[in-house]
N, C-alpha and C positions, 0 to 999 in steps of 0.2 A: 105186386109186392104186398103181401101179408104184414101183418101187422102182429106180435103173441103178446106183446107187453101191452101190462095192466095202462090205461091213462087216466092220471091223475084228477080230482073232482074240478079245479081248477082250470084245467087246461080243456075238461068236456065244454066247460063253458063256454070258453072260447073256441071251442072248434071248426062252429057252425058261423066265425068270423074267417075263421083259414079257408073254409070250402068257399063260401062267398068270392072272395076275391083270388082263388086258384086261376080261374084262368088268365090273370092282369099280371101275374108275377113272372118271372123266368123260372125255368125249371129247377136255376141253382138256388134262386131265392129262396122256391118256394120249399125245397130240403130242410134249410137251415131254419123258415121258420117251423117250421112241423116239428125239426128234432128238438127246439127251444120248447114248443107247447105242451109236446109230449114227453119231456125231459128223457129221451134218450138220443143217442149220436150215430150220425150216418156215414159210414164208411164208404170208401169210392171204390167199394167191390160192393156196395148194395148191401151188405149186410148191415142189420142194425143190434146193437145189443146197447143192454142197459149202463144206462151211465153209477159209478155206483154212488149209495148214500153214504153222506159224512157223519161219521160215528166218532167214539171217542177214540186218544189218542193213546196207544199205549205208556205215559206217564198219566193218566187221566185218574185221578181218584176214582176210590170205589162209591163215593154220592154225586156222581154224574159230572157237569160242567161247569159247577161254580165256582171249586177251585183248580183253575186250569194250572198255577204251578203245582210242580214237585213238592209236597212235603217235606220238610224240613228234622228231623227229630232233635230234641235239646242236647242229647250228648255230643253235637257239635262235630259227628265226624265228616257229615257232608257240608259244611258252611263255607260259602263262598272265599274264594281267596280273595285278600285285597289288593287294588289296583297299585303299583307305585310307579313314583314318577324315576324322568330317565337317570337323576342324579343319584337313585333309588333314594329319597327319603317319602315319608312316607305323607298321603293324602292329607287334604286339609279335615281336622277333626271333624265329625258329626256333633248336631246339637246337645249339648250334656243339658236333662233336665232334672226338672226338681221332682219332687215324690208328688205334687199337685199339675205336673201336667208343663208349669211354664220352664223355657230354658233358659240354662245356668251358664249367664253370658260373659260372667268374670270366668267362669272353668275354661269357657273357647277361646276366651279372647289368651289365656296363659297357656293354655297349647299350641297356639297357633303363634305364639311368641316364640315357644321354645322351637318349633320345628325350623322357626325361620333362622333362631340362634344358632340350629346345625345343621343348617342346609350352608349357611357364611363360614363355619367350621369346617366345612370341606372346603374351601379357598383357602388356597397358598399363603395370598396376600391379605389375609381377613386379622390375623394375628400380629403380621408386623405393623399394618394400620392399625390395628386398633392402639398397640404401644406408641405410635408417631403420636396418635390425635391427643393423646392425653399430654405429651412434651410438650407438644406445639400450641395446647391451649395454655400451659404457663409459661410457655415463651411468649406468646403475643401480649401477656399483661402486662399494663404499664407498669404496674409498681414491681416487675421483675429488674432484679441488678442486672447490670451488666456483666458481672463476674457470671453471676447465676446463668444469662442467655447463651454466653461464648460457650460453658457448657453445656448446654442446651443442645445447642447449634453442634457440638460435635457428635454427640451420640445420636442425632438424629441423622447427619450426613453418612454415620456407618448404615443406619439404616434403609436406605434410600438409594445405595452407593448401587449401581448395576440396575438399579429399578427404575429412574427417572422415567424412562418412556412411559413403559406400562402404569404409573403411579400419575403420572398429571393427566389419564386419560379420565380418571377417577371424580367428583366433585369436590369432595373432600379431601384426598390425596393430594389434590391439584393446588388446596389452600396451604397444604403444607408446603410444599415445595417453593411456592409461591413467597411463603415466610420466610423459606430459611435462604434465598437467592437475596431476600428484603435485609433480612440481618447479618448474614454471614459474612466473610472475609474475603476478600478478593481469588484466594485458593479455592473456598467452597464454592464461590459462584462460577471460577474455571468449570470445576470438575461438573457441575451441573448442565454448564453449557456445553461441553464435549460430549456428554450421551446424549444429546438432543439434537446434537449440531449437521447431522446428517436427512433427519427428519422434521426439522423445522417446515418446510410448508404444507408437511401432510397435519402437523400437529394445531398449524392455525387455521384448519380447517375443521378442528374436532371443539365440540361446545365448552369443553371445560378446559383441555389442553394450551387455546387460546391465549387464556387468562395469566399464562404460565409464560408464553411468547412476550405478551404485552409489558408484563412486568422486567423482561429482558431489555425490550427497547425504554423502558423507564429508568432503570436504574444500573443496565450492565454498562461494559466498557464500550469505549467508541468503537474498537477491533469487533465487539460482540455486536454493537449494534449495524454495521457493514458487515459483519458474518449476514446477519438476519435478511439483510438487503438483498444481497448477492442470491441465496436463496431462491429469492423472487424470480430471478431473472429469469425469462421464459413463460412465468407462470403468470404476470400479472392480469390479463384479463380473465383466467379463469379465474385467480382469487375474490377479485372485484366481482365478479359474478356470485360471489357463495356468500350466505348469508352470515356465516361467522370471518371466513377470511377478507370478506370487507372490510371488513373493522381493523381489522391488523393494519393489510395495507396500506389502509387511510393514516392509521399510527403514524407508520412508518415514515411515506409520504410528507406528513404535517410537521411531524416533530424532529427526525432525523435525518433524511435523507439530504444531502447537499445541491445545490441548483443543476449541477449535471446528474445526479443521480434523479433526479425531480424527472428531466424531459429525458432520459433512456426510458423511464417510467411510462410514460406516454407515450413515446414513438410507439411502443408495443399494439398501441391502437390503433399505428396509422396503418400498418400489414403488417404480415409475417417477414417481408424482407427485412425489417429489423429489430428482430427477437436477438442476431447476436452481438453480443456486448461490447464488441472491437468497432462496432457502427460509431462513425462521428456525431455528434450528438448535433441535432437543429430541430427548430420551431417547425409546426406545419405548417404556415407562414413562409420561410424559408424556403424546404421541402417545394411549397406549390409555384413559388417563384422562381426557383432553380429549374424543377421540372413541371411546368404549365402540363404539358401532355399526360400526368399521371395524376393531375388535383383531383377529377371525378374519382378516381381511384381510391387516391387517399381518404378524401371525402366520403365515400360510398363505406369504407369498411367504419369511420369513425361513426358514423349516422346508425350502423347496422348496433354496432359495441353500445350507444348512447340510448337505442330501443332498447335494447337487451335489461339495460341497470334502468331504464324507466319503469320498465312492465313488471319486474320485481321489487321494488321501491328500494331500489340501493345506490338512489342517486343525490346522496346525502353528505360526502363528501369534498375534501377540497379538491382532490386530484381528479374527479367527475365534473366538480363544476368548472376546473380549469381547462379540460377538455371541450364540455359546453362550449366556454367563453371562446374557445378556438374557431370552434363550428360557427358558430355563427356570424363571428367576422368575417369567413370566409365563404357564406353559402351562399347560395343564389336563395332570390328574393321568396320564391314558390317553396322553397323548401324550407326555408327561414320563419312561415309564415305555416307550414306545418309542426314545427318541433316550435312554437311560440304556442300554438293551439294544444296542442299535448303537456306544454309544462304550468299552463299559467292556471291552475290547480294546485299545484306544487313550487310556486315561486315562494311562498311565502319559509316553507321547510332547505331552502336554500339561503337565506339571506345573513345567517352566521357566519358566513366565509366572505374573503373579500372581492373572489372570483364570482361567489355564489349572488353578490351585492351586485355588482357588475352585469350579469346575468338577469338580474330583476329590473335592472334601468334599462336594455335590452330589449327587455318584452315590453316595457312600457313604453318606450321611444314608438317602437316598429311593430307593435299588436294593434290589432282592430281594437275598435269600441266595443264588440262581444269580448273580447279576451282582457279587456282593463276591467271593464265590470266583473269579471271572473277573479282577476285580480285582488281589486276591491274590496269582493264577499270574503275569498280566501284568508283575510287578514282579522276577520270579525274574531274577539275576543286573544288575538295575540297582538294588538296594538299599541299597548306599552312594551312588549318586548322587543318589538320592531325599534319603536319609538328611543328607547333604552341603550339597542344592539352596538357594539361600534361600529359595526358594517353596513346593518341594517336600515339605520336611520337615512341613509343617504336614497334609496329604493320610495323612504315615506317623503322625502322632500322633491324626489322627481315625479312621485303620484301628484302630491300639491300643484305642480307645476305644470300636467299635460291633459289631466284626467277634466273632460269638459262637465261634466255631470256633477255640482256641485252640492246636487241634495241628496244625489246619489254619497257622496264622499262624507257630507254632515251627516248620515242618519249612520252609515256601516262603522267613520272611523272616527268623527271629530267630538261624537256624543259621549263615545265610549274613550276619546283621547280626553277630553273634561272630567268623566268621574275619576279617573287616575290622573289626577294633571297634580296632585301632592306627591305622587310616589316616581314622576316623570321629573320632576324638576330638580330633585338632587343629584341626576347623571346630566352631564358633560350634551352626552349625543341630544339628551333628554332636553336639553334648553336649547339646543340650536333647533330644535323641529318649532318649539314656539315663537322663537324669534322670527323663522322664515314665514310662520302665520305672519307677523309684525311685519316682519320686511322684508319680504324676498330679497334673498340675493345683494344687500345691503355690505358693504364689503368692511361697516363696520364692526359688522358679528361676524363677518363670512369669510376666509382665507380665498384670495383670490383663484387660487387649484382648485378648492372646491366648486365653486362660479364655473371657470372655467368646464368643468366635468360636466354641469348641470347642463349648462349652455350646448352642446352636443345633443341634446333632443332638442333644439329649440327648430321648426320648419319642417318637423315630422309630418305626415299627409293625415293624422288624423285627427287632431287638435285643429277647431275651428273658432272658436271661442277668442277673445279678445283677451290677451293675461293682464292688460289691469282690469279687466271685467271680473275676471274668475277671481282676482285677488282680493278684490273688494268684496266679494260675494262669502268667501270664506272665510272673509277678515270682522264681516256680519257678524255667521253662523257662532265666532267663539269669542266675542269683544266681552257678552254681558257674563259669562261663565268663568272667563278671569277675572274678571273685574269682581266678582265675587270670591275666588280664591282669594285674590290678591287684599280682599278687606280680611279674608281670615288669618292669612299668614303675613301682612306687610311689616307689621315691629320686626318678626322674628329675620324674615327674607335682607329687611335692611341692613341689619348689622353684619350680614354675611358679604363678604366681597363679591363674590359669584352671583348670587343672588337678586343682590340687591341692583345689580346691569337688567337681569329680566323684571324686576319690578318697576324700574322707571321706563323704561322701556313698554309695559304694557299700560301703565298712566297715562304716558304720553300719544300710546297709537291706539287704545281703544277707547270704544265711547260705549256711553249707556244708561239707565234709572242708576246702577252700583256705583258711578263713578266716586260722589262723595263719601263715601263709606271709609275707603281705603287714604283717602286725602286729608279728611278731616282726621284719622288715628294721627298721619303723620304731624299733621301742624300740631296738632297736642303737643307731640313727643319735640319737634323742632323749636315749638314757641317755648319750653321751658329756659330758666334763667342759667346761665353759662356761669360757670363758678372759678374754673379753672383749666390749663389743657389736660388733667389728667380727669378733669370729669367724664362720667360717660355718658355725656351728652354725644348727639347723630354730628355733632360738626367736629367732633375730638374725634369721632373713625375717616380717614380719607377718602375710603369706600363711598361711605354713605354721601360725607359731604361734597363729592365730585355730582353724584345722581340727584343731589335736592338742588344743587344748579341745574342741573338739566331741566327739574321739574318744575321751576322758576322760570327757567327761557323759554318753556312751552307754554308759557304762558301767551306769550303774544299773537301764536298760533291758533290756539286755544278760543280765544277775544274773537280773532278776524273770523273765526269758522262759525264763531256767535254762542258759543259757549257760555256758558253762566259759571260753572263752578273753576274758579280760579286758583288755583293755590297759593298766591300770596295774598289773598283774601283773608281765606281761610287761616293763613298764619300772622297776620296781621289783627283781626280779631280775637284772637290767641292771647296775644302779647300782652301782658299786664306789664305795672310802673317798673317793678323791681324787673322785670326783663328786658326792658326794652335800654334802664341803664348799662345790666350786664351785656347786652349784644353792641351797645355805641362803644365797649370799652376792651371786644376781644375784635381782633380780625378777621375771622372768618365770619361770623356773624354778620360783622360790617358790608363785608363783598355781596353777603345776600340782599342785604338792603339795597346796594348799589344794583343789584340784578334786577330789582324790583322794577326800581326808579327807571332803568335802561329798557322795561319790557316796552314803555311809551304806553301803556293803559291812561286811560284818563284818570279813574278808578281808582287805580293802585297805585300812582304818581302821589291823587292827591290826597290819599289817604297817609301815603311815607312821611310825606312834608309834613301834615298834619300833626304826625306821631313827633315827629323828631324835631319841629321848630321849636319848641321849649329849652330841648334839651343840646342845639347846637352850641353852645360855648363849653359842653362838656365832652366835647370829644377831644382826646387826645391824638397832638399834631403826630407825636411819636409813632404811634401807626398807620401803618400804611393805606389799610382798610378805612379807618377815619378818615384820614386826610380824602380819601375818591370822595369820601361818603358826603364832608362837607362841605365840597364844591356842587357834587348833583344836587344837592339838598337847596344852599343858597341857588342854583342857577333854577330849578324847577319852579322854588319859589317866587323870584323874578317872573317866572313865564306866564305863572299863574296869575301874578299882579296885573301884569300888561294883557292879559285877556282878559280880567272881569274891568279893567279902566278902558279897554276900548269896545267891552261890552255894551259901560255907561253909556 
């Protein structure tokens, strides 16, 4: 095969590398490279011809390939057509600039207003909204009359009237609608309910639509809120599945639905065999005790529904946690012990409900020691709201109670329950978590049902620790911490009836360097002179003066445990000439003295007698308080006679 084409200077070079290795290659190889070296192409009839060169392109200007587009000329008759979009308006503007090069960013930004102004002007609905939103922003004002809104409310319902669907799918639309269901008249909220009434559960599925539903189960009729219900039927576990129709449900569930409409709610999870609504309504409870042979069953589809709302975090409600609370009554130990391990990350986001409370004593009863310490951590920086919860608090008093890890519990909850323990102590829930510090289970702070409830973890297999050990351990951790509250808030705390039960109450059960701090404000305040009962002296509130007996009787206590700082000491040193006549001469006063004398201190005995021997011919018999006071008085004194005469 001849060769006639010219080759290339490049490819000479290489040539004498192609002959080189010819015989190593195949013969198909070795084609392909030769026709590369020698830039021509080998046909498989053997013929070769030239491949051809690339030249310009007929659009090619006449000064070769630098400008490869088309020319353009300015009188505009070849200039590109502009692109438009499908609703045909037209493209977002190009940069408008200045005569210096930079662009004129108020021009684009006002074109690109206006396009968006009449791209909304091709919508139907773009005009009647816009006239709704401006009614409905002076109907939602407070200083609108009522004359003014009733009309309000009717020219917006012409507007509105045939459109509800389409209009609450809106954000905006959906506030309106929302308003005028809020103010309207029992006709206008019919008629709004009736175009919706067929599509309620696609619409409490949709993110703005919702908000529209919600406001029906707040404010419609009882018939509209059982419309709403009814609805459901069928659908519950997939709404419970969807991130917006969760929220409704849960509504519905919590606030309206009645005790049988509650558990139809529910069955829905035990299977499909009772999706239809003629089913007799029962517990799954019930359910597995009527039919033993179909509890795995039951169980197995509720466990499956209970992953489902875990693995999406939509297990935040009450009708989920009541669910829970089923499951686990009823499951076997191994599985019990997996959906305890799955939640106890998320017990703490449960504990507003009272299923959901329930559900946290639960895991704490019957979780490992890995899953309590999960526990534990999970509660760090919401421990006053725990603390606080009505539900929740009962969850912080069975951790107190089973959690063996005591410095584990002082550093995660009881440090961070000290620096809010001012903002813990005006709730209810809030003072019985510190009492239970003080006294477990004490049935003087404690309703015996509560106790009772508590006492259900008690013999659980993971709890090894001793509970008067763990209680004293904890009763450590926060003694010096109140006891320092309690010197900053104790005037204030006293005169409060509530308050002032947890103030003598921590006098009495903690100890520490603070304790005189808080003892000596009071004796100040107690040792002043009584004037009258309308004085507002601490023995004129009964409050107070029931709690400073208390703190007088602990005194004895106090003594034997070898205590120093006493509180009749301290109010006894107090007591100047002029007060010590005004307390021989009121009775309440008196009874303290008498409490004094009764604690049996050596101390305190002989420092009362002391005070008061001058002044016993001035107590008057007429009261009652006198008369005890001057019999302890003379017999103490006696006592003391006959011990320093048979001292002698």
């Amino acid at each position: 095969m001849t060769v006639t084409q010219k080759v290339s200077k490049k490819s000479k070079s290489k040539k004498h590398l192609v002959d080189k290795n010819d015989s190593q290659m195949s013969p198909k190889k070795l084609k392909k490279v030769k026709a590369k070296d020698t830039n021509v192409e080998v046909s498989t009839s053997k013929h070769i011809k030239e491949k051809p060169k690339p030249g310009p392109s007929k659009n090619a200007s006449p000064g070769g390939n630098k400008n490869k587009r088309k020319s353009i000329d300015e009188s505009g008759d070849k200039s590109p057509k502009k692109r438009k979009h499908k609703d045909g308006s037209e493209p977002r503007p190009a940069k408008i600039q200045h005569q210096d090069g930079a662009p004129n960013w108020k021009q684009v930004r006002a074109d690109a207003a206006d396009i968006k102004n009449r791209r909304k002007a091709q919508n139907k609905m773009f005009e009647v909204g816009k006239h709704m939103k401006k009614l409905w922003e002076e109907m939602r004002m407070e200083k609108c009359t009522e004359d003014r809104r009733r009309q309000l409310v009717t020219e917006v319902t012409g507007l509105v009237r045939g459109k509800v669907p389409q209009l609450v799918r809106a954000h905006d639309r959906a506030r309106v609608c929302e308003s005028l269901f809020q103010y309207g008249t029992a006709e206008t909220r019919a008629l709004l309910f009736e175009e919706v009434r067929q599509q309620l559960a696609e619409l409490s599925r949709d993110k703005y639509a919702r908000h529209f539903v919600l406001k029906m189960l707040s404010q419609g009729s009882k018939e509209q809120k059982e419309a709403v219900g009814a609805s459901f039927t069928g659908r519950v576990t997939a709404l419970m599945g969807h991130k917006f129709g969760n929220e409704v449900v849960e509504a519905y569930f919590r606030d309206c639905a009645s005790a049988d409409a509650q558990q139809r709610m529910l069955m829905e999870f035990y299977g499909t065999e009772f999706l239809l609504r003629s089913t007799e309504t029962r517990s799954l409870e019930a359910l597995c005790t009527q039919q033993p042979e179909k509890k795995a069953i039951y169980l197995t589809n509720v466990r499956s529904q209970l992953q489902s709302l875990l693995d999406k975090q939509l297990l935040t409600g009450s009708l989920a946690h009541r669910l829970l609370r089923e499951y686990l009554s009823l499951c076997s130990q191994s599985d019990r012990a997996d959906v305890i391990e799955s939640l106890r990350d998320a017990v703490v986001q449960m504990l507003h409900t009272k299923d959901g409370a329930r559900v946290g004593l639960m895991c704490l009863w019957w979780g490992t020691t890995k899953d309590r310490k999960a526990i534990v951590k999970s509660m760090k920086t919401y421990v006053q709201k725990v603390c606080v919860d009505e539900h929740g608090f009962m969850v912080m008093l069975a951790l107190l109670d089973v959690v063996d890890d005591t410095r584990l519990v002082k550093k995660a909850l009881l440090e961070e329950m000290m620096a809010n323990i001012a903002d813990i102590v005006p709730s209810e829930h809030g003072r019985k978590v510190l009492h239970y510090l003080l006294s477990p289970r004490d049935t003087v702070y404690f309703h015996p049902t509560l106790v009772a409830t508590l006492a259900e973890g008690d013999g659980n297999p993971t709890s090894k620790k001793e509970p008067a050990v763990r209680r004293r351990e904890l009763l450590e951790a926060v003694s010096e911490a109140m006891l320092k509250t309690a010197s900053i808030h104790c005037l204030e705390w006293m005169v409060d009836s509530s308050l002032c039960v947890l103030l003598a109450h921590i006098l009495c059960k903690c100890s520490g360097d603070s304790m005189h701090l808080p003892l000596t404000q009071l004796a100040r305040r107690t040792a002043e002179p009584v004037t009258s009962t309308s004085d507002p002296h601490l023995v004129n509130n009964s409050a107070a003066y029931m709690q400073l007996k208390k703190l007088l009787q602990a005194d004895k206590q106090r003594a034997a445990d070898g205590g120093t700082v006493l509180f009749s000491n301290l109010i006894l040193k107090e007591l100047s000439e002029e007060a010590v006549l005004s307390w021989i001469a009121s009775n309440r006063t008196a009874f303290l003295l008498v409490i004094m004398l009764e604690t049996e201190v050596p101390a305190i005995v002989e420092k009362v007698v002391q005070l008061l021997q001058p002044h016993i011919k001035k107590l008057k018999p007429a009261c009652k308080g006198a008369e005890i006071l001057k019999k302890k008085v003379s017999a103490a004194a006696k006592q003391q006679k006959a011990a320093d005469s048979g001292g002698d």
